[in-house]
C-alpha angles and dihedrals in degrees: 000000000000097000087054104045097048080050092059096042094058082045103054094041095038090059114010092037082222135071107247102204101227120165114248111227121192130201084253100056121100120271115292091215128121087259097059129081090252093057130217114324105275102236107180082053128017094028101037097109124071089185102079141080107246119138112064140177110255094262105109106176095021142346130339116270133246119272099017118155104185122169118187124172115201115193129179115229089217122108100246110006116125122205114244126188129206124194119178150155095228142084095005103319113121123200106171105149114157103242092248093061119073140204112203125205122191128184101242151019097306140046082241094078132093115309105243098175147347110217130209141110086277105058104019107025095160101044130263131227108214124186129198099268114245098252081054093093096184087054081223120161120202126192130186118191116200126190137186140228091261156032097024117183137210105288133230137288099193133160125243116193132156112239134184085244106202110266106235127237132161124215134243142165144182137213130206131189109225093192110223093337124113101193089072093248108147149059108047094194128085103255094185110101134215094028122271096330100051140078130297099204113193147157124264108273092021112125124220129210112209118192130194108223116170124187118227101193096191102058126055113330090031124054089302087230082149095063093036092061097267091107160304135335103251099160089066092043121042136108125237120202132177137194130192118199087238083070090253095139111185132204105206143090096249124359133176130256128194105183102236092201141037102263148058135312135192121217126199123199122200124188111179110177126210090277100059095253108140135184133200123218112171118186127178129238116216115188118192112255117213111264122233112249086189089117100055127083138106131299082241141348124213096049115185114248114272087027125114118223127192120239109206127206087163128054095222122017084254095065131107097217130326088219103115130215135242119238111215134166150219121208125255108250151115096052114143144145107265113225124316128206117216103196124189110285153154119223086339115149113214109191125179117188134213129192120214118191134162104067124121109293121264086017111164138183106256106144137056084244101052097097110044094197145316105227118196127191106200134130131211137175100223123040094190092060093064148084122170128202140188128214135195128210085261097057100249119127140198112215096238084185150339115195094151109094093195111121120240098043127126093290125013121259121016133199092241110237102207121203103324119127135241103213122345096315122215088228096175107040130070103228106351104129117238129196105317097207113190121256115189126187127206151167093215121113099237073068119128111224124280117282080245090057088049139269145208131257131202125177117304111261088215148090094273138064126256142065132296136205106257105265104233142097113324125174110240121254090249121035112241088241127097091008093067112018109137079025099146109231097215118071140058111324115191133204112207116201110185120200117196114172115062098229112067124064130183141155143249098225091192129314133206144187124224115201125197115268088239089074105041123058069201090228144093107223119210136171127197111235111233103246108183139012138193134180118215129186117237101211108056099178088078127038109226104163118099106173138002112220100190099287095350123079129183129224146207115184109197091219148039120271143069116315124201124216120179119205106203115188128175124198139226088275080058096247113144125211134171152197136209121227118193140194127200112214106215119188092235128226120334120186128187121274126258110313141185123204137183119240124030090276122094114191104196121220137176100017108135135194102191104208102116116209099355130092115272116214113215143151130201115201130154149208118224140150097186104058147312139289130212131198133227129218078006151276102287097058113095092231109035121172091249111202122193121207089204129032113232127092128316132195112221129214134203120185110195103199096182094061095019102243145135121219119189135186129160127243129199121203097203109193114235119240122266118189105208116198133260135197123246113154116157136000128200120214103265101014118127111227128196120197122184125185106217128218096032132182125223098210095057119076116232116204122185121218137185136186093247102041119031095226127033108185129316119242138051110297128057119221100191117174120195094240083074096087113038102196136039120271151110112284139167150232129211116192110201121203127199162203148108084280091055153264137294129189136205128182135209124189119196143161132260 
């Protein structure tokens, strides 16, 4: 054992400054288990580092022999521990085994158990650290190492340790809406879909009851490893917190919401068990937003009495619905990586993703300001062992920092961190998780330099003793731009940590990117569809609805007056809204009956057209075969002047365009008397006189008068003899003229 002791020697004072007495076990020793002379595997003692080279191959002056086939099981004798292994090519670990010869390493006390790795320079080159996996309840590990006749290498230097290994668990959570209650008393089925990471889509008013459920596979329920000695008890002994977008942040296992707005809201659930392990499940809130009934409304109101009129939900008979829904929004926020174990290894990439959607899209990175900042929690134990690297959707990547100078890493060179720690590292204790600070880097200007251009250190916040770099705002190694310009902002982006030495361990608590403003409208916009419509009278007591066309009905009200339709929707969250959509019945034009006037002028009066405060459309024509007509102010007014240019009788039509209909009288101009003179000067006794009017007319009436007889003759010619008065004197004529529209007189005296 001599190559591998002075190994470890340089190792633990180069490093630690001290000797740490481990013992050394080789593949051919006995069995380290609770049954064997040697007893279980001390591991507040002899396995409490995980910082020293203490499992090797059976070579001890040189390398391992052909044809071994060697088993060895190592278990702790803590309650539980579980044994890790760790095999590297770096500070001081050796793993140098030909790639026909195998070391087998099984989960458990036999070689029977599950396979966890087969190690050689084919399949783990840099080395690999490998724990007892949790449903392995001894915590055992078991290795068989083959080789073969021939081409042997060099062997293995590797590190066994027992560690409190975190106990696994996975989150869920349920929601439930409780309609319109407040004691949380409802719905019994999880209405969030899909499971723990979907939407919860409720009415306004609804409330709904979320409930933090996770699941810890290893106690009752699971495989019970923690009550059989494999563990802790996580499910008696966790945290659950809750944040809302709106900033509302909760401490409880369950809690009530009731959505004070109409939009969405993300909710971010945090369990966090004794241990510090913690896990993320972010779900998102839609409340319905009220839809716009702007589109809805009837082919025509007022209607006329006796006519039908369309009422339209939908814009075309195709559509589904013309109500149209409201976009609203909830913010981006609360996306980050959950935790992220980095376990010891040598040239071992760990990578945690995280998928940002809801930025405009096409969005892409094309200023230094683009991105504000990536800020990582994490802590870790050996800054020289890391590089860390940052990749877009696109695949291409930005170097945040590279401290290892080991070659072959991400990027070339490296400043070579040391020993200082990021965060309050957990030194002494393979995958307990220590005090995770935050490191941001950034391209703005309020930036500190880059970790290559120096940095400060102030006393480690965690378990174990040492120094850490001062959590805060550093520029990256290398500037976003150009690295990541057209880079495109949605999509899966990915942060690469690289360990390459085998000792140190450390963990990524949870990372984020900010981007600038610019690029981000900072919400994720949603409508909810219309799904399903109905039209319902208002009034019950009367049925008006004569068809239903898909979301359009027509109508036909028996009567005049005002008519009420409600269109009720509902949409795809199952909220239901509705508008009411009215017309008004009007009776329509109505003109005078047939008329005569004196004279050629007609003054209507008392035609109406109802509609009270809107534009009447009307037009007046006529028939006629004695003359024409013509209309002031003109032919569209319900009551025009109407002047003929000859008198006689006249049809009247009134086209009510409104109603469509056409409404006729007749009107007669009748012509008013007019008694024109005639001569009559002297009349001899026994003379016969003969007087004619001249230019009668045969409607009007002529009567003859004298001052002796009341009437003369009737008509339009007098026929007078002189034997008529039989004495000399002076005597007269009157000369009447007559019709409906009046009378007009005209007297002659003469001599006799």
């Amino acid at each position: 054992m001599i190559r591998k002791l002075s190994q470890i020697l340089v190792l633990n004072i180069f490093l630690f400054g001290n000797i740490i007495a481990q013992p050394i076990v080789s593949i051919n020793d006995n069995d380290w288990t609770s049954s064997s002379a040697n007893g279980a595997c001390n591991c507040d003692v002899d396995f409490n580092s995980p910082q020293t080279t203490n499992f090797t191959d059976a070579g001890a002056a040189g390398a391992y022999t052909s044809n071994e086939n060697e088993v060895i099981t190592l278990c702790p004798d803590a309650t539980g521990s579980k044994m890790v292994v760790v095999f590297g090519n770096t500070a001081g670990y050796t793993l140098n085994l030909h790639s026909t010869d195998t070391l087998y390493v099984y989960d458990g006390p036999t070689v029977n158990d599950p396979l966890l790795a087969a190690i050689n320079d084919s399949t783990f080159p840099n080395g690999i650290n490998i724990p007892a996996s949790w449903s392995n309840t001894s915590g055992c590990l078991t290795f068989k190492f083959v080789s073969d006749s021939s081409l042997e290498g060099t062997g293995w230097d590797a590190n066994i340790s027992c560690s409190n290994l975190l106990q696994p668990f996975t989150n869920h959570l349920s929601a439930y809406i409780t309609v319109g209650t407040a004691n949380g008393v409802g719905d019994t089925i999880n209405d969030l879909n899909p499971i723990d990471t979907g939407f919860v889509d409720i009415c306004f008013g609804d409330i709904i009851e979320f409930v933090a459920q996770p699941y810890f596979p290893y106690e009752p329920g699971g495989d019970s490893a923690a009550l059989s000695g494999g563990g802790y008890m996580q499910s008696t002994n966790y945290t659950a917190t809750w944040e809302l977008s709106d900033g509302t942040i909760i401490n409880a296992n369950s809690f009530l919401f009731t959505p004070a707005s109409r939009n969405g809201y993300l909710l971010t659930l945090r369990i966090e068990d004794s241990f510090g392990q913690f896990y993320y499940s972010i779900c998102k809130i839609r409340v319905s937003t009220t839809p716009i009934f702007s589109s809805c409304g009837t082919t025509q109101s007022p209607i006329c009495l006796g006519r039908m009129s369309e009422l339209y939900g939908g814009v075309t008979g195709s559509d589904t619905v013309g109500v149209d829904p409201v976009i609203s929004n909830f913010p981006i926020g609360g996306v980050f990586g959950s935790l992220t174990y980095l376990p010891d290894g040598s040239g071992t990439n760990y990578t945690t993703d995280i998928t940002i959607s809801g930025f405009l899209p096409g969005a892409t990175i094309q200023n230094p300001n683009d991105i504000e900042k990536m800020c990582v929690k994490m802590e870790h134990s050996f800054l020289g062992d890391l590089e860390m690297k940052l990749t877009c959707p696109s695949g291409q990547s930005v170097n945040i920092f590279n401290s290892s100078i080991t070659a072959g890493g991400l990027f070339p060179g490296g400043f070579g961190g040391g020993s200082t720690f990021l965060g309050g590292a957990f030194d002494d204790n393979t995958g307990n998780v220590g005090v995770c600070e935050q490191y941001c880097f950034s391209n703005l200007s309020s930036a500190m330099p880059a970790f290559v251009n120096g940095y400060n250190t102030t006393a480690a916040s965690g378990p174990s003793g040492g120094i850490m770099v001062v959590p805060g705002l550093y520029e990256p190694e290398e500037s976003y731009l150009p690295a990541l310009v057209g880079c495109p902002v949605n999509g899966t982006w990915t942060l690469t940590v690289r360990d390459n030495f085998a000792i140190d361990d450390g963990f990524i608590c949870e990372w984020g990117i900010y981007f600038n403003s610019i690029l981000s409208p900072n919400q994720v916009t949603y409508s909810t569809s219309i799904v399903s419509a109905n039209w319902v009278e208002v009034n019950t007591s009367v049925t008006t609805i004569v068809s239903y066309l898909d979301t359009n009905i027509v109508v036909n009200p028996p009567s005049i007056g005002t008519y009420g339709y409600k269109f009720e929707v509902e949409d795809e969250f199952g909220c239901s809204y509705d508008t009411i959509i009215e017309i008004v019945v009007e009776p329509g034009a109505s003109i005078i009956g047939d008329t005569t006037t004196c004279g050629d002028v007609l003054n209507y009066n008392g035609n109406e057209f109802p509609l009270l405060g809107t534009t009447y459309d009307a037009n007046w024509s006529y028939v006629s075969d004695t003359g024409d007509l013509t209309f002031a102010p003109n032919n569209t007014v319900a009551n025009p002047i109407i002047t003929a240019s000859e008198f006689g009788t006249y049809t009247m039509n009134l086209f009510d365009v409104f109603c469509k209909d056409t409404l006729s009288h007749n009107v007669t101009f009748i012509e008013e008397p007019i008694a024109k003179q005639f001569i009559l000067d002297t009349i001899c006794l026994g003379q016969e006189v003969l007087t004619i009017i001249d230019g009668t007319n045969s409607n009007f009436i002529y009567r003859w008068f004298d001052n002796i007889t009341d009437t003369l003759s009737i008509g339009d010619t007098l026929n007078l003899t002189g034997s008529y008065y039989s004495e000399p004197g002076t005597s007269s004529i009157r000369l009447s003229v007559s019709n409906e529209c009046g009378e007009e007189i005209i007297r002659k005296r003469f001599n006799n």
